[in-house]
C-alpha positions in Angstrom: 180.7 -55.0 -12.2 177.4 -56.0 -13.5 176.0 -58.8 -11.6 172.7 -61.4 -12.5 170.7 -63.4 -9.9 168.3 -66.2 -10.9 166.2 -65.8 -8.4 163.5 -69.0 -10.0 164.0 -70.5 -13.4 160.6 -72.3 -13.4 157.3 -73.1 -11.1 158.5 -75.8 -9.5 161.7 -74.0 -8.4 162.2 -71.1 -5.9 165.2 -69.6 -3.8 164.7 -71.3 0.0 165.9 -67.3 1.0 166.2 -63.9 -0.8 167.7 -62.3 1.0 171.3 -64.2 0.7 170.5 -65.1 -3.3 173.4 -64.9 -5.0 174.3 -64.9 -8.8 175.1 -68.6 -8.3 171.5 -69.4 -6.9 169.8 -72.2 -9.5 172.7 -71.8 -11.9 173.3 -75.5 -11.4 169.9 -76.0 -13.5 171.4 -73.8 -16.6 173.6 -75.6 -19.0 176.2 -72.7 -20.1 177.7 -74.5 -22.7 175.8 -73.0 -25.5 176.1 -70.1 -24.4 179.9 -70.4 -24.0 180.2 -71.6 -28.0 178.1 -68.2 -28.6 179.7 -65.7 -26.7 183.2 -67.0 -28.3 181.4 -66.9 -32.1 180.9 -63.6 -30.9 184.3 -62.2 -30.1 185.2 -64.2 -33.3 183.1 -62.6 -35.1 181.9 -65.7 -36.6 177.9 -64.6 -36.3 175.5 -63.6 -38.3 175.8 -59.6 -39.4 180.0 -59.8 -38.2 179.9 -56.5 -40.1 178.0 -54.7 -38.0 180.3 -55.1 -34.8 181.8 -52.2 -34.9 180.6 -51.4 -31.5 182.8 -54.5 -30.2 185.9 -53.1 -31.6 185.5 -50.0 -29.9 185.0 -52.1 -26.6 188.1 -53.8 -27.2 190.2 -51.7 -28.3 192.1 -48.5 -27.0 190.0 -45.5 -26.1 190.0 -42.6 -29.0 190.7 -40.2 -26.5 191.1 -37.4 -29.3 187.4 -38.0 -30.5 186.2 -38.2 -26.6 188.3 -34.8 -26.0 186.5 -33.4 -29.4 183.3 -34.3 -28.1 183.8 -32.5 -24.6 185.3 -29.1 -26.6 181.7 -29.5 -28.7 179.7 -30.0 -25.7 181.5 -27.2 -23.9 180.7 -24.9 -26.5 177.0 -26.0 -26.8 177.2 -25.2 -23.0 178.6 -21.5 -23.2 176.0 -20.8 -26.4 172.5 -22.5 -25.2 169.8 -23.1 -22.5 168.3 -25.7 -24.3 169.8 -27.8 -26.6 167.3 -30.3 -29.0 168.6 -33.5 -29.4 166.6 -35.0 -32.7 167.3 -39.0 -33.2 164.8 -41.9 -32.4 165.3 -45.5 -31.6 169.0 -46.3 -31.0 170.4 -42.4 -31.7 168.6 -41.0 -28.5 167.6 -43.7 -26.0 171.1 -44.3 -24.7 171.6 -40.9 -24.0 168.4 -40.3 -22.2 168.7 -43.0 -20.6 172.3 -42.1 -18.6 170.6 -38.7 -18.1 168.0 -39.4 -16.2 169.8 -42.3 -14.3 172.9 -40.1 -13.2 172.3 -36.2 -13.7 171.3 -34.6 -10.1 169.3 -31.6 -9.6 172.9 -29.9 -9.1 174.5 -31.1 -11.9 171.4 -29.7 -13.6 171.7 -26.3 -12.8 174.9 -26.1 -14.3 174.4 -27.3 -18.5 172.0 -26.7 -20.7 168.8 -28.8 -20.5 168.7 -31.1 -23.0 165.2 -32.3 -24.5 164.7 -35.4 -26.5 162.5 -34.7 -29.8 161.1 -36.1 -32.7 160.4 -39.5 -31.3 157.0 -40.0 -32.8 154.9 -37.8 -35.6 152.9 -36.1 -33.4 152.1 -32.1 -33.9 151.2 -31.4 -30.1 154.7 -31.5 -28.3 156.3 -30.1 -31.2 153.7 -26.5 -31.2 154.0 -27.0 -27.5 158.0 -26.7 -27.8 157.9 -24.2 -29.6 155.7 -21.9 -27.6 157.6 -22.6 -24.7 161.2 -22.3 -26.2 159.5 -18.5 -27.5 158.4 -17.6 -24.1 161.3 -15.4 -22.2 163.1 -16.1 -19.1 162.4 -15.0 -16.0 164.7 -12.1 -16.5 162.8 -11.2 -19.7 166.1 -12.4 -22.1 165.4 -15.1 -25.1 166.0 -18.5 -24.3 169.4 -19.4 -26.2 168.7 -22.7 -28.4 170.5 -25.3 -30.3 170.1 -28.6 -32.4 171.8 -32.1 -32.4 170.0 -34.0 -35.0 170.9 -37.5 -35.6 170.1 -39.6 -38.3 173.0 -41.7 -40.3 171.1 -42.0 -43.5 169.1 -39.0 -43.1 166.3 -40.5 -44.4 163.9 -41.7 -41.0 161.0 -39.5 -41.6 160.5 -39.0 -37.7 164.1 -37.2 -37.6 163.8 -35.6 -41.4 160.4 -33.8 -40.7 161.5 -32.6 -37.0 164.4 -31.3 -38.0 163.0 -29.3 -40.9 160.3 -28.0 -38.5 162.9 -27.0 -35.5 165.3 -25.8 -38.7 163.3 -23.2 -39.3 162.5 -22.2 -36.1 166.0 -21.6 -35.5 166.5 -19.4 -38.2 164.1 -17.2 -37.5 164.9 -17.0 -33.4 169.0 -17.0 -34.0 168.8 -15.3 -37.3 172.5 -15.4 -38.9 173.8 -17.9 -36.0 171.6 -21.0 -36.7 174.7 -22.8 -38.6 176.6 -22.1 -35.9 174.0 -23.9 -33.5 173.2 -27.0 -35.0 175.8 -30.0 -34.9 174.8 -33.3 -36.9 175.7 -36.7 -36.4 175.4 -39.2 -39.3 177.5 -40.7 -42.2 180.7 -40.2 -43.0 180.4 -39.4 -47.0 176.8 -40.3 -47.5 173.3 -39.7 -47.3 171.0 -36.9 -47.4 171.5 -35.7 -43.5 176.0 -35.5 -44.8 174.7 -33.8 -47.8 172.9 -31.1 -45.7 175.5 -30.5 -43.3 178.0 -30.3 -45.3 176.7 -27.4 -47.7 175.6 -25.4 -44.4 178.9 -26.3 -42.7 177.5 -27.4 -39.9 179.9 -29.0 -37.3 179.9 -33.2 -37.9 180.4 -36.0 -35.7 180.6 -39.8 -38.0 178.3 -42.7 -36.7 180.6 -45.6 -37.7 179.2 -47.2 -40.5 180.0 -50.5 -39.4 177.3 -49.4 -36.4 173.6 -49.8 -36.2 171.7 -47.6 -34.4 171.1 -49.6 -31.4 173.7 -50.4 -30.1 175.6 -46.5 -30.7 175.1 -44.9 -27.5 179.3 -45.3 -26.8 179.9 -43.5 -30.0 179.2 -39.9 -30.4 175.5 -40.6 -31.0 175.3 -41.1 -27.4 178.1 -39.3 -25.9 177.5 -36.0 -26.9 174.6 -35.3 -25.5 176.0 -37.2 -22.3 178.4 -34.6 -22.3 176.4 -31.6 -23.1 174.4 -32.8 -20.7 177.3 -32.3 -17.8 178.1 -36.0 -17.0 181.5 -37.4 -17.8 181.9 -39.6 -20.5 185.7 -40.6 -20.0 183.9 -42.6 -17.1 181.2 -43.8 -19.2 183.8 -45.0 -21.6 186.1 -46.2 -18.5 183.2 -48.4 -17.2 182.2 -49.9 -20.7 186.1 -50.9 -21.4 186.1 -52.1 -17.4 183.2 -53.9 -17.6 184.0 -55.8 -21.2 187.7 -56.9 -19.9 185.7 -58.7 -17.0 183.6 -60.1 -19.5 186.3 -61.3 -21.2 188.2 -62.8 -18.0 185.2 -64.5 -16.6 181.9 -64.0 -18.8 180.0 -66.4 -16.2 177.4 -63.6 -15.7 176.6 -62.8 -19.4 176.1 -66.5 -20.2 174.2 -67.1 -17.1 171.6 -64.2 -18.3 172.1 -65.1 -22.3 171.5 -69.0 -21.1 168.1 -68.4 -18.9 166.5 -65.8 -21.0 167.0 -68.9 -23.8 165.8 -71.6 -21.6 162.6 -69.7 -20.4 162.2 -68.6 -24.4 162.6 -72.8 -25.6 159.6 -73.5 -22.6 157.5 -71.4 -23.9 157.7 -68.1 -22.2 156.9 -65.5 -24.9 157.0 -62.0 -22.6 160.0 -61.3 -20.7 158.7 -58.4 -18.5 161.4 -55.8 -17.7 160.8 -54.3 -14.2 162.7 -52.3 -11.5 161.9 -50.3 -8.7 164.4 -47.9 -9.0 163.5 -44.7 -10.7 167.0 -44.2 -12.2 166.5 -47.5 -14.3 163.5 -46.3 -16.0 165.4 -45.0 -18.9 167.7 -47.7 -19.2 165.0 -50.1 -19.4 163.7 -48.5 -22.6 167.4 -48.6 -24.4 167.1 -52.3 -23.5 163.9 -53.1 -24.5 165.0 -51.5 -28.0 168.0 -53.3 -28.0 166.1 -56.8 -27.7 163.0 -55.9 -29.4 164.9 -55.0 -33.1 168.0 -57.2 -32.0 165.7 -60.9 -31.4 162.4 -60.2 -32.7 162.8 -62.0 -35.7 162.1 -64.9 -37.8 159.0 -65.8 -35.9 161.2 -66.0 -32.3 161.8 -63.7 -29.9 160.2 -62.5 -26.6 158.4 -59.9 -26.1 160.0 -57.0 -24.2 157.7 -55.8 -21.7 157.8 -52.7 -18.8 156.7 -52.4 -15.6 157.8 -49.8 -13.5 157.6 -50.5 -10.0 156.3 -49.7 -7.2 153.4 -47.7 -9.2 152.5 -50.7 -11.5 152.8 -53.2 -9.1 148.6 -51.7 -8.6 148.0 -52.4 -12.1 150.3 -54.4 -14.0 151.0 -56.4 -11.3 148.0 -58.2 -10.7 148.7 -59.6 -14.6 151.9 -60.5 -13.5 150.8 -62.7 -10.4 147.7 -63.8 -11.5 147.8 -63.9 -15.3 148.6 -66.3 -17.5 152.0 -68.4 -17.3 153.3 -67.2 -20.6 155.9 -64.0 -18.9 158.7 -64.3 -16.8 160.5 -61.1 -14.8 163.8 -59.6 -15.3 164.6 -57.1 -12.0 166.5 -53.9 -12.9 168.1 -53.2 -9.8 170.4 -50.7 -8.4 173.0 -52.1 -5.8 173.3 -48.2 -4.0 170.6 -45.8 -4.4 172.3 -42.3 -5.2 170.4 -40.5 -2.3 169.0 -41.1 0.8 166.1 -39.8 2.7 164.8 -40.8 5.9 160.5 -40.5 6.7 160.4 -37.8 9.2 158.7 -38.4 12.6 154.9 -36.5 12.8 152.7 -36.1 16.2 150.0 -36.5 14.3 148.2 -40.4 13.5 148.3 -41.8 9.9 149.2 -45.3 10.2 152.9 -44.9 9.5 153.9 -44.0 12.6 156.3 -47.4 12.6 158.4 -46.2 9.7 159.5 -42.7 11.3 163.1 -42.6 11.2 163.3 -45.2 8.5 165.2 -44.6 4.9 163.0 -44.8 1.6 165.0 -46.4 0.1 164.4 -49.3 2.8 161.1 -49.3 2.4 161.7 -49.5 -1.3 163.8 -52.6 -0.9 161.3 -53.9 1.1 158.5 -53.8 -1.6 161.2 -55.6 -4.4 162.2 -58.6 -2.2 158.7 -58.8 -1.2 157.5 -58.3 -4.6 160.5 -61.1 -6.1 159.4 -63.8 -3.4 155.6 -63.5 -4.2 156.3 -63.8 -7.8 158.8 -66.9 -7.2 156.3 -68.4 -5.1 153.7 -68.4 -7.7 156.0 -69.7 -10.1 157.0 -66.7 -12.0 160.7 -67.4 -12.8 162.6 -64.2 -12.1 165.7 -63.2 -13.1 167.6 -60.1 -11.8 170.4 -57.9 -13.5 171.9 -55.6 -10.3 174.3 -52.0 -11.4 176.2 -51.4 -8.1 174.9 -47.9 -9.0 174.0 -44.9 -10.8 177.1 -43.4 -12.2 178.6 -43.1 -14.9 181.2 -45.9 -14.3 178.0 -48.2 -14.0 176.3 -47.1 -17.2 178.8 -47.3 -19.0 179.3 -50.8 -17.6 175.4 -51.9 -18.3 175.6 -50.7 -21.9 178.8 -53.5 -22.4 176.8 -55.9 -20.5 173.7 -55.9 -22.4 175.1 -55.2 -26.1 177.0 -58.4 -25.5 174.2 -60.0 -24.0 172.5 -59.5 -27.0 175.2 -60.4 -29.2 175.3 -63.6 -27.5 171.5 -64.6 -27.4 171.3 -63.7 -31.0 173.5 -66.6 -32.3 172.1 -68.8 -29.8 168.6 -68.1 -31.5 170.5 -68.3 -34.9 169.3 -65.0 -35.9 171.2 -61.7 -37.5 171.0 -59.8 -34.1 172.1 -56.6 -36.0 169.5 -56.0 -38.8 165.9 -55.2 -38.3 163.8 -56.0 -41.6 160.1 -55.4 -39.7 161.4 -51.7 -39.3 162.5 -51.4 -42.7 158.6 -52.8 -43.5 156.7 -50.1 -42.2 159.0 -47.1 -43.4 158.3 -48.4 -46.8 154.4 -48.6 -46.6 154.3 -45.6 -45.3 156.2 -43.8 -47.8 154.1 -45.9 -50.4 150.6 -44.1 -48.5 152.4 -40.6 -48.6 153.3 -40.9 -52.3 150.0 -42.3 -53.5 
């Protein structure tokens, strides 16, 4: 379902056409084999931090239906009960689920659940006071704006989520005074932790991140899917995709050791800055989730690249004159939608601006235009590009991209002979900071 083109793999190489490039395009040039041995340690389990791949089991085994079906009776009843409902995590417990938000949830689709805001992602006072004034202000019909909570946090202990969560905490209880238990649903440990301690003496409703889970790569658990569902998308057909997507893998996983085999190629030249890009506005989100995934997953050890962003068209006049001009140290990966999930055509005008030619013609034409364009001047300027295509924005095809690039990852970690699964840089800063706080 998920498909890779290598579009150029180094300066001296370019596809002859883009327009007919096709995931086999240059693949000649890449030696899979390494990538082969690693994708099999991986489904072995023979890698470095095995007992963290938790995430794989759930991809292949059986779907828990009962926990999917719990998840949609929660998420109904956050529906019925709120017009907003906080979702509190940062890092891997909220980027998943943002990210299949904004790529599949329609104005319609909207108007119909609860809106669901993404906080305590940084320290910052502003948004928080800014939230709060808002969430105070009445409807339009004068009523109080109905509110409630998903804080997630397996430990507890992330002092981004700890400190939000006390601040929105008592907020609550002085807005739904008396019903605040009832509108706050945790995710985090199973038996542990501060976050399980709390929870369980206010008897708050609970959802378990597996422990055998990091953070990252949670989004198919009920870190991710519940507010998936609360936000009105489907998860049984983000699930269906993931499970679709991973027995493909495992029948032909040409395309995840064609991507896992460049990205190491260009990374062993000397290419330190893989620049995520895509010109489709439903990617934006799920290029975050991946540049966390490979930021904490490879940055380690003194390897890694750098995950870059460049959301395109609009930093094509900024960033993009880096990209084409700049030093040859970056290479592109293309986030690409196979189907845009609208359409809409430039209307005809009697009056003279210049774009009388395009009348008639569909954006999202026009949008294509400006990637191939954008792919063959970077190729012919010896910018090796790379491109990861979702045949489109549903569910099915999230669900299928989160498989993808978890495995991905799974893969290019062994072949860089680093624990993809533990992130000791992070761990650094919590404890100077807590060190600065206490002194």
């Amino acid at each position: 379902m998920i498909n890779v083109v290598v579009h150029a793999l180094s300066p001296n190489e370019a596809v002859v056409n883009h327009e007919t490039a096709t995931s086999n395009a240059n693949r000649s040039n890449l030696d899979l084999s390494q990538a082969r041995k690693s994708f099999q340690n991986l489904l072995n389990k023979n890698v470095e931090g095995s007992e963290w791949l938790g995430w794989l089991d759930t991809l292949t085994s059986q779907a828990n239906t009962e926990e999917l079906d719990r998840i949609q009776r929660k998420a109904a009843h956050l529906q019925a009960i709120s017009d907003i409902v906080l979702c509190i995590g940062i890092g891997g417990s909220y980027l998943g689920a943002a990210a299949t938000i904004a790529a599949s949830l329609r104005y319609e689709a909207k108007r119909h659940a609860p809106d669901v805001r993404f906080v305590g992602t940084h320290l910052g006072a502003t948004e928080l006071k800014d939230l709060m004034a808002e969430l105070e202000a009445p409807k339009y019909d004068g009523s109080q704006k109905k509110v409630s909570i998903i804080v997630i946090s397996k430990s507890g202990s992330t002092v981004e989520t700890g400190v939000t969560f006390r601040i929105l905490r008592a907020w609550l209880k002085t807005h739904h005074p008396g019903e605040s238990n009832e509108r706050i649903v945790a995710i985090t440990s199973s038996s542990s932790g501060s976050l399980r301690t709390l929870a369980d003496a206010a008897g708050y409703d609970t959802f378990v991140v597996p422990g055998d889970v990091g953070g990252r790569f949670s989004v198919l658990s009920p870190v991710g899917l519940l507010p998936i569902a609360v936000a009105g998308l489907d998860i049984h057909q983000v699930m269906q995709g993931a499970h679709e997507e991973v027995k493909d893998i495992q029948q032909d996983p040409v395309q995840i050791l064609t991507l896992a085999s460049a990205r190491k190629q260009l990374m062993d030249q000397g290419y330190a800055i893989e620049c995520l890009s895509t010109f489709d506005q439903e990617c934006h989100g799920l290029m975050d989730w991946v540049q966390q995934l490979q930021g904490e997953s490879e940055g380690k050890d003194s390897k890694g690249l750098f995950p870059a962003k460049a959301f395109y068209s609009r930093d094509l006049h900024s960033l993009g004159q880096w990209v084409q001009d700049g030093p040859r140290i970056l290479f592109e990966t293309v986030i690409s939608l196979d189907t845009p999930p609208v359409e809409l055509d430039i209307p005809r005008d009697d009056q003279v601006d210049g774009f009388e030619d395009l009348a008639q013609t569909p954006l999202s034409r026009v949008n294509e235009s400006a990637k191939k364009g954008t792919i063959k001047a970077h190729c012919d300027d010896g910018i090796p590009v790379l491109e990861v295509e979702l045949p489109d924005a549903t569910e099915l095809s999230i669900g299928a991209f989160f498989t993808f690039y978890m495995v991905a990852t799974g893969v290019m970690g062994d072949l860089m002979g680093v624990n993809a699964y533990n992130q000791p840089g992070v761990e650094a800063y919590k404890k100077e900071m807590i060190t600065i706080l206490n002194g």
